[in-house]
C-alpha positions as CSV (number, residue, x, y, z in Angstrom):
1,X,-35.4,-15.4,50.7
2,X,-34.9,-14.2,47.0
3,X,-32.5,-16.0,44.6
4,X,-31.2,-15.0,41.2
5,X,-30.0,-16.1,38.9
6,X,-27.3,-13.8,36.6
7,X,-25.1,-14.1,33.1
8,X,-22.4,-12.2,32.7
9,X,-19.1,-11.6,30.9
10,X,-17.5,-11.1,34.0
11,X,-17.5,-11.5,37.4
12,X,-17.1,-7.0,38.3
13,X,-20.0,-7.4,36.3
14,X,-21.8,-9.6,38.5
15,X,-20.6,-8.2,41.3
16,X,-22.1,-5.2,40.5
17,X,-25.8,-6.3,39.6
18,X,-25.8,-8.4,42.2
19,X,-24.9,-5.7,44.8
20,X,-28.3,-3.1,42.8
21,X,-31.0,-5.5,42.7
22,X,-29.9,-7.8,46.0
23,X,-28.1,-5.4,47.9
24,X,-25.1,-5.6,50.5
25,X,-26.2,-8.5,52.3
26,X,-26.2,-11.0,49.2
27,X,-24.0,-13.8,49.4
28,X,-22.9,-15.6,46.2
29,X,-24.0,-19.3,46.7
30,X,-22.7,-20.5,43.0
31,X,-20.2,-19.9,39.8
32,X,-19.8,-21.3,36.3
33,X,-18.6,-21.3,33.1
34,X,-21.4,-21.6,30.3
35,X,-21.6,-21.0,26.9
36,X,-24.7,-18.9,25.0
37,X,-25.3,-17.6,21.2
38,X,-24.0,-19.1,18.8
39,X,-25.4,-20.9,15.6
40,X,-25.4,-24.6,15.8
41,X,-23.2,-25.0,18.7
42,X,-20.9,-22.5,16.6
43,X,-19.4,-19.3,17.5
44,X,-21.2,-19.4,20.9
45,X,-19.5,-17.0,23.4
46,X,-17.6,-17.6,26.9
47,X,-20.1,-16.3,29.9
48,X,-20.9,-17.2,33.7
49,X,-23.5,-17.9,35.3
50,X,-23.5,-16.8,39.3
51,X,-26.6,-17.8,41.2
52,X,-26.7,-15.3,44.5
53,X,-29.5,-14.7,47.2
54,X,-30.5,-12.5,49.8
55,X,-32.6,-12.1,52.9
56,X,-36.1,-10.6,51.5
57,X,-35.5,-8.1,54.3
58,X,-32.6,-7.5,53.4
59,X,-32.6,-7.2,50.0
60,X,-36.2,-4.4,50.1
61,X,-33.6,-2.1,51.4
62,X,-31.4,0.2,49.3
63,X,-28.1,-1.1,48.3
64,X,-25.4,-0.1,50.0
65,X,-21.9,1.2,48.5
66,X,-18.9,1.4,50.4
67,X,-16.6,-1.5,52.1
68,X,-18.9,-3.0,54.1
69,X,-20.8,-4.2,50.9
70,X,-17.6,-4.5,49.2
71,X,-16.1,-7.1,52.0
72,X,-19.6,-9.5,51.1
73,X,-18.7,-9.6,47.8
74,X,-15.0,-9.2,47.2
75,X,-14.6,-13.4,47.3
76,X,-16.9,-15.2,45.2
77,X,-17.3,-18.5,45.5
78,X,-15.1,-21.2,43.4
79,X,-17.0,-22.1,40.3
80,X,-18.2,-25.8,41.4
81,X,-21.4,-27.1,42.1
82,X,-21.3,-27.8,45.7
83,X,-19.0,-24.6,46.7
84,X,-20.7,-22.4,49.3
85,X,-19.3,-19.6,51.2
86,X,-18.2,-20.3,54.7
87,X,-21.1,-18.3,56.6
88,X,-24.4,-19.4,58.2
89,X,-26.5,-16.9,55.6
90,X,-24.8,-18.6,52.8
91,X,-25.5,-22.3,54.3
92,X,-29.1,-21.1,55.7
93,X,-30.0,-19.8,51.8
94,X,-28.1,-22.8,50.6
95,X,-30.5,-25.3,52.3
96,X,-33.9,-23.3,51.5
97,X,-33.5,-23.4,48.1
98,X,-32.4,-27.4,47.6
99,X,-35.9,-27.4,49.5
100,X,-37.8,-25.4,46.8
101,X,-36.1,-27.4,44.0
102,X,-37.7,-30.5,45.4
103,X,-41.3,-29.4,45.6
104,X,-40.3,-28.2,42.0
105,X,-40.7,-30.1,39.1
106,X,-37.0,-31.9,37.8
107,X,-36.9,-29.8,34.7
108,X,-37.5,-26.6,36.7
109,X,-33.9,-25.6,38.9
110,X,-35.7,-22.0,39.4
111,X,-39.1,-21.8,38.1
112,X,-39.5,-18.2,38.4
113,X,-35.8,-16.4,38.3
114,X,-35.5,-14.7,34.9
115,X,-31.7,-14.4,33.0
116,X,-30.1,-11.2,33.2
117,X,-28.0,-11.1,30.3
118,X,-25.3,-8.4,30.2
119,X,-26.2,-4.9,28.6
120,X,-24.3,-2.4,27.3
121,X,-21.5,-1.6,29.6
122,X,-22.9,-0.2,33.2
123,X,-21.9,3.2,34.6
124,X,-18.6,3.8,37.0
125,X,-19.5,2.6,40.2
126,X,-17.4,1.4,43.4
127,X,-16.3,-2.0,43.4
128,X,-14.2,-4.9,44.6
129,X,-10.4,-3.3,45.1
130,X,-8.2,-5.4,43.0
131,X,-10.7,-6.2,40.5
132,X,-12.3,-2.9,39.4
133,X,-8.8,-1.9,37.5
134,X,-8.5,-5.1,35.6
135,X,-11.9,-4.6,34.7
136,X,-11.2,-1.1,33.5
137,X,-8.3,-2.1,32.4
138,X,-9.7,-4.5,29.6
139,X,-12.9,-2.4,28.8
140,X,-10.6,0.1,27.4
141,X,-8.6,-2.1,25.4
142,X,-11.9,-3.7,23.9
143,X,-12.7,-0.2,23.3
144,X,-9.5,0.4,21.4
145,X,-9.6,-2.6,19.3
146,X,-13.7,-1.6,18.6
147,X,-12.5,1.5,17.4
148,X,-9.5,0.1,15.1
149,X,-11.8,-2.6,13.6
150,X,-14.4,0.2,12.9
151,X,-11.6,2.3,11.1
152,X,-10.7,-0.5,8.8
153,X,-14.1,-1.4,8.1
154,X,-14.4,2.4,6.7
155,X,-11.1,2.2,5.2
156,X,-12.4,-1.0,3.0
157,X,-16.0,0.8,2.7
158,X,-13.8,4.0,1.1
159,X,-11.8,1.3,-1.1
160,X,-14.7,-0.6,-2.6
161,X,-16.5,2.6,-3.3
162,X,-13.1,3.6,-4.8
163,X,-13.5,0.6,-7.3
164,X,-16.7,2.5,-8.6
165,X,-19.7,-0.4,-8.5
166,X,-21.8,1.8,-10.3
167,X,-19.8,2.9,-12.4
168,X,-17.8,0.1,-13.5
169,X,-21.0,-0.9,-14.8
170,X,-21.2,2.5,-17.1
171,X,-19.8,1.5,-21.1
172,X,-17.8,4.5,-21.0
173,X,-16.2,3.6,-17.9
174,X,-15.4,0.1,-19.2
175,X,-14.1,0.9,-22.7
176,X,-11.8,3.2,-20.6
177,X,-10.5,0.7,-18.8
178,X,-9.8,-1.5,-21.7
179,X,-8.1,1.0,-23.2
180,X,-5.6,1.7,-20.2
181,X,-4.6,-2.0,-19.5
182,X,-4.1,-2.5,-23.2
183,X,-1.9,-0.3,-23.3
184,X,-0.6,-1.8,-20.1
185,X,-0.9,0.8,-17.5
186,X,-0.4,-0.7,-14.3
187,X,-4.2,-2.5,-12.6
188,X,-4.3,-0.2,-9.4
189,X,-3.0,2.5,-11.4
190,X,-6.1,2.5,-13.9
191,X,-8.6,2.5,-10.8
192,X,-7.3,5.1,-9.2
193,X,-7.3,7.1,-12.7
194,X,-10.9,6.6,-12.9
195,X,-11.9,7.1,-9.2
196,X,-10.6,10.2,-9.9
197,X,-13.0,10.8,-12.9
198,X,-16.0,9.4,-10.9
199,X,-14.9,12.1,-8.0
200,X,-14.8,15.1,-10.7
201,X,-18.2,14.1,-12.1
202,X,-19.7,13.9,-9.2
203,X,-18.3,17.0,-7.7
204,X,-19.2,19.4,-10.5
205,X,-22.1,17.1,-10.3
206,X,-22.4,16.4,-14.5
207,X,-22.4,13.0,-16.0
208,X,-19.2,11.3,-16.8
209,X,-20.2,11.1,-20.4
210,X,-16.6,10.2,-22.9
211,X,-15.4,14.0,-23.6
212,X,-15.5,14.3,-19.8
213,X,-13.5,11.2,-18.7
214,X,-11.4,12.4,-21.7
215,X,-10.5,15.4,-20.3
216,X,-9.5,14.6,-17.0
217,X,-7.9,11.7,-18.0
218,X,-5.5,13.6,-20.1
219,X,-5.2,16.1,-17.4
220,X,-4.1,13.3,-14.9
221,X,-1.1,12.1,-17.2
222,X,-0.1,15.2,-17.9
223,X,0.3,15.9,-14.0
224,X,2.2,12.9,-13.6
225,X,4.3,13.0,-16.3
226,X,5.3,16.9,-16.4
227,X,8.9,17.1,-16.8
228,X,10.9,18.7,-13.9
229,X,13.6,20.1,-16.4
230,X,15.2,20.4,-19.8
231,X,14.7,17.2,-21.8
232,X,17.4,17.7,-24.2
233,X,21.5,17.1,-23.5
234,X,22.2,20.5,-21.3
235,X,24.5,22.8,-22.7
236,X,26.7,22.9,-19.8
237,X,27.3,19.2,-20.1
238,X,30.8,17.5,-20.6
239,X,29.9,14.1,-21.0
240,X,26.9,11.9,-21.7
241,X,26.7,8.3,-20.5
242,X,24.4,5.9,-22.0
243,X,24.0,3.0,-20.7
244,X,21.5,-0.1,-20.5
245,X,20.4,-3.7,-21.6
246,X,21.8,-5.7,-25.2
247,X,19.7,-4.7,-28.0
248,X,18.3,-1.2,-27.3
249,X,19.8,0.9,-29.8
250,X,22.5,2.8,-27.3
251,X,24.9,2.9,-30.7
252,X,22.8,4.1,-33.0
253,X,20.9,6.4,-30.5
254,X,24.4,8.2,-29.4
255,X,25.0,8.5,-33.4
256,X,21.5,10.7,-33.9
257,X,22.1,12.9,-30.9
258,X,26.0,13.4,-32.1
259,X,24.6,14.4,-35.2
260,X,22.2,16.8,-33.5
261,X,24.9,18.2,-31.6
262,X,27.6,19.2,-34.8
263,X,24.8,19.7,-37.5
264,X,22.2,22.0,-34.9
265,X,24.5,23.3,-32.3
266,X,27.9,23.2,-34.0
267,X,29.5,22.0,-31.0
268,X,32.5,19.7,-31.4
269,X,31.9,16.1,-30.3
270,X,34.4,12.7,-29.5
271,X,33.2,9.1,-29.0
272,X,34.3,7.0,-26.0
273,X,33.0,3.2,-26.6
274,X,33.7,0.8,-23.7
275,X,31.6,-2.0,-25.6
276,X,34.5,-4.5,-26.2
277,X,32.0,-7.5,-25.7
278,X,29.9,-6.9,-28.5
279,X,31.4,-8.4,-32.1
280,X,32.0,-5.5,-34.1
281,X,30.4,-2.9,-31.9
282,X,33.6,-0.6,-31.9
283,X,33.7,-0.9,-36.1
284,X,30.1,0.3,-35.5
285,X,30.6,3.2,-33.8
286,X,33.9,3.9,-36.0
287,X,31.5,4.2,-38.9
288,X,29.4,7.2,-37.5
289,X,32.7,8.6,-36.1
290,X,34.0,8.7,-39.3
291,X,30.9,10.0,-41.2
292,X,30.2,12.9,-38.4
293,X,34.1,13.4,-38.6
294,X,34.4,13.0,-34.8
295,X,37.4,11.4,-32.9
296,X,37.1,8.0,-30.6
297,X,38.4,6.5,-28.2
298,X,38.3,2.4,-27.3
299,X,38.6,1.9,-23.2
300,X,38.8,-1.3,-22.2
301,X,39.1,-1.1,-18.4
302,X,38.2,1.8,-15.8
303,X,41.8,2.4,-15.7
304,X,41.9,3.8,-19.5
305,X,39.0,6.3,-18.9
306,X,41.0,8.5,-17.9
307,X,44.1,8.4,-20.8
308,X,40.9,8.4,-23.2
309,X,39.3,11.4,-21.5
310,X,42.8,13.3,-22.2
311,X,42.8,12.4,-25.5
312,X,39.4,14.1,-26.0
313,X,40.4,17.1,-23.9
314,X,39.6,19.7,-26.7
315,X,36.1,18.4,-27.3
316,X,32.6,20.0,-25.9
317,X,30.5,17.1,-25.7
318,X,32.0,13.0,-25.0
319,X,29.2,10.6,-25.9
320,X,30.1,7.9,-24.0
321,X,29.1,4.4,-25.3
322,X,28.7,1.6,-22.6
323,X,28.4,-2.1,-23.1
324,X,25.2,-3.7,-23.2
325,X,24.9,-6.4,-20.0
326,X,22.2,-8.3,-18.1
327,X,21.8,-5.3,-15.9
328,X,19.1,-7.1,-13.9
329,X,22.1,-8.7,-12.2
330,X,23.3,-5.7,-10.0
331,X,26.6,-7.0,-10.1
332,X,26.9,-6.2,-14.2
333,X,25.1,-2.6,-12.7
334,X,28.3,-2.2,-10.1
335,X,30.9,-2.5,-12.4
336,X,29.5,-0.1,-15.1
337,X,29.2,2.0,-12.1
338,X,33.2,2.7,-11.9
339,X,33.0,4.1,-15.4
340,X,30.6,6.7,-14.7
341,X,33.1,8.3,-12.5
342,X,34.0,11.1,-14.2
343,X,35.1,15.3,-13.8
344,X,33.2,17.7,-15.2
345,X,29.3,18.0,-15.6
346,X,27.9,14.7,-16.8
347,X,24.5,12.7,-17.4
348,X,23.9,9.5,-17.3
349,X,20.8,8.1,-19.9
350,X,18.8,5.1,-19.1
351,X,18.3,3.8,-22.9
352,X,15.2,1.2,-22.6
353,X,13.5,-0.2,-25.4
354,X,9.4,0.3,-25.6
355,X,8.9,-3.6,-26.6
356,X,10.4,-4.7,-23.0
357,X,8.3,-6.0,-20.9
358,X,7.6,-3.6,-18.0
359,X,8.4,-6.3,-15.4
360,X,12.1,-6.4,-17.1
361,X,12.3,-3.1,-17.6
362,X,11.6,-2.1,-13.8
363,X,14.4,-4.5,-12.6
364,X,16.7,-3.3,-14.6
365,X,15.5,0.2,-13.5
366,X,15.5,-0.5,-10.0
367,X,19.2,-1.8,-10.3
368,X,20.4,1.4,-11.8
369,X,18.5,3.9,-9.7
370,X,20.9,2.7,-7.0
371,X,23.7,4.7,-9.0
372,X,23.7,8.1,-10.7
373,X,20.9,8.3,-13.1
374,X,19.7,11.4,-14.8
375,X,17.6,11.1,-17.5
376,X,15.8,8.2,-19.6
377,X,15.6,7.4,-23.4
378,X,13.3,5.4,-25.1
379,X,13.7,3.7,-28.5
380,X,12.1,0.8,-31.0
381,X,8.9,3.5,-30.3
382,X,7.8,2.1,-34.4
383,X,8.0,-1.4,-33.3
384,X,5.2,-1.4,-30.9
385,X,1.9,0.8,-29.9
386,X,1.9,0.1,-26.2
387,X,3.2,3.0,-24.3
388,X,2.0,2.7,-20.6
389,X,5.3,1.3,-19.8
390,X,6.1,4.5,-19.7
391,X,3.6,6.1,-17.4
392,X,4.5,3.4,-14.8
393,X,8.0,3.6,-14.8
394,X,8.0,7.6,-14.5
395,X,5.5,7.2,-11.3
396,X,7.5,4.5,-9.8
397,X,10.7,6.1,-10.3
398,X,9.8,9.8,-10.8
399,X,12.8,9.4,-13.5
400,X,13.5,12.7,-15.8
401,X,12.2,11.9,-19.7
402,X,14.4,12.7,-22.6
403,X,14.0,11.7,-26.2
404,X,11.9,9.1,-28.1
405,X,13.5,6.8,-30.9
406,X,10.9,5.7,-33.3
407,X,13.1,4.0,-36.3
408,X,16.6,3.6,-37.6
409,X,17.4,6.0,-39.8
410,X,20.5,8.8,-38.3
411,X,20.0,11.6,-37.3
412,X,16.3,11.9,-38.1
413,X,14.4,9.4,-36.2
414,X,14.7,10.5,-32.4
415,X,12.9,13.7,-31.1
416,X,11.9,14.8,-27.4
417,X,9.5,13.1,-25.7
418,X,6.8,15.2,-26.5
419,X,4.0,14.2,-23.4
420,X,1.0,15.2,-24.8
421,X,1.5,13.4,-27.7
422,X,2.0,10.3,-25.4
423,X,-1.3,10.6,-24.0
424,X,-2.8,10.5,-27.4
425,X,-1.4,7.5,-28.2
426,X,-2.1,5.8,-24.4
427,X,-5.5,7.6,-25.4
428,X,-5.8,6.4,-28.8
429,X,-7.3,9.5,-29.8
430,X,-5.0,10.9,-32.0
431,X,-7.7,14.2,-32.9
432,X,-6.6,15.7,-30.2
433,X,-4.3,19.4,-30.7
């Protein structure tokens, strides 16, 4: 008679040991649950443990495949102590080996039947119909789920090395990056700029020494921030909306670009000003109207756009003039909205001033975007020396850039947005030609 004793993850598993070491006349005599591994009674895994036996006659034979040895062991036993399987093998085997664990000592249930703890998954083989496709069934599922949890762990393995450990460490490296998020380039933004330096060095395998990181920092903005098209109020265009927060400059900035447009161009310009909130806004705007010698118009509802548009009929170029709101309430945003519907070829300008937070500014962004939105404008460029705002807002929104406003006086202080020169100040290296 040989007994042994097996621990498995599942019973095909046992099933199938049992059936290549005992052979087709084994009979399963006992099943239960156990628990093994673990630390400390702790993350110890689900297993069971089936005791089976066979004749020693029987088992010196080969195993058999096939349904005769599938019919022994399609049914095993319920897992309690005292279950046995209705036959006189199973009862006979039974008996002998309460008989041996007598004569044994206490501690000892089988003195000399090693564990056979499950090894990597076994071959195809036949076995018990009914059971074998479960089996299957959740092998390749475990497989899947092995293969997605080794796919993230390379994903994370690709981010951390992404985050440079060595390199972090480098001064260069980490005056960089104090540079960037002073001038408040967006976190993730920075580390993916300077991953991308590491990557260069490495590839055209030189140190990343200052003049290096330099350099391909300053070719990475200019990527991003590479206009798409003219900057500059198109010649073809019939009115120019301005719109955006309180407090920007939209007055004074539609005041230096009217004066660029009848002193440069020669091209004959009228004022529209829907700003009836604002105490004294329209006398502002009647001032420059009167000095540039233009005509305006005062609207005070949608419904007098069109009577003012008339009016201005014989003009080239209508600088329209917009109230300033909370436009982080989209509501404000929706309303403006029914004043940008106009005929003809227009443009709407996002005015935004550089000493607004970029969390503010990207609301307010976000809310127009929804709407027609051409081109963006900053101003009040004198009263700061942070300028990533604008790198983030130009990747997050992949807006057009216009013109800069750095001071008050008319018409001199605006220009284009001149990119390279942005960079040098992100950069703070202003040597650069």
């Amino acid at each position: 008679m040989r007994v042994k004793r097996y621990v498995v993850d599942s019973m095909p598993d046992a099933l199938q040991k049992i059936r290549t070491d005992l052979g087709k006349d084994a009979v399963i005599i006992n099943t239960k649950e156990i628990r093994s591994g673990g630390f400390l009674g702790m993350f110890s895994k689900k297993k069971i443990e089936v005791i089976a036996a066979t004749d020693s006659a029987a088992g010196s034979g080969q195993p058999a495949s096939g349904k005769s040895a599938t019919a022994t062991l399609a049914k095993p036993i319920a897992p309690a102590a005292t279950s046995l399987v209705n036959s006189p093998a199973a009862a006979t085997a039974y008996g002998m080996q309460r008989d041996r664990e007598r004569e044994a000592q206490p501690a000892l249930s089988f003195p000399e039947v090693p564990d056979v703890l499950p090894p990597s998954p076994p071959p195809q083989a036949a076995a018990p119909a009914g059971v074998q496709p479960a089996s299957a069934s959740g092998r390749a599922k475990e497989d899947t789920l092995l293969e997605e949890i080794k796919q993230m762990k390379e994903m994370m393995q690709k981010l951390s090395s992404q985050r440079m450990p060595e390199a972090a460490q480098d001064p260069v490296f980490m005056e960089l990056e104090r540079r960037l998020l002073d001038q408040e380039i967006d976190s993730q933004m920075v580390q993916e700029l300077l991953a991308r330096v590491a990557e260069e060095a490495e590839a055209e395998d030189v140190p990343a020494t200052e003049e290096f990181a330099l350099q391909s920092l300053r070719a990475q903005l200019l990527t991003l921030l590479q206009p798409q098209g003219g900057k500059g109020i198109a010649s073809d265009t019939r009115i120019a909306h301005f719109v955006g927060p309180t407090g920007v400059g939209k007055t004074t900035t539609i005041a230096k670009l009217a004066a660029e447009q009848v002193l440069k161009h020669r091209r004959k310009v009228g004022f529209i000003t829907s700003d009836t909130y604002r105490i004294a806004a329209v006398e502002q705007l009647k001032t420059y109207a009167t000095i540039l010698n233009v005509p305006l118009e005062v609207v005070f509802s949608p419904l007098d756009l069109n009577k003012a548009l008339e009016n201005l009929k014989d003009c080239d170029l209508i600088f329209m003039d917009t109230a300033g709101r909370n436009f982080r309430n989209e509501m404000y945003v929706s309303e403006l909205n029914a004043l940008l519907q106009s005929e003809g070829k227009s443009e709407t300008f996002l005015v935004l001033s550089l000493t607004t937070k970029y969390k503010d500014m990207k609301a307010i962004t976000y809310n127009f975007s929804k709407f027609k939105l051409d081109k963006v404008l900053f101003t009040k460029k004198d009263e700061t020396d942070s300028y990533g705002a604008v790198v983030n807002l130009i990747r997050d929104f992949g807006l057009q850039t216009s013109y800069i406003a750095n001071g008050q006086s008319v018409p001199d202080d605006i220009e284009e947005l001149n990119e390279r020169q942005l960079i040098d100040w992100i950069l703070e290296d202003n040597n650069h030609e």
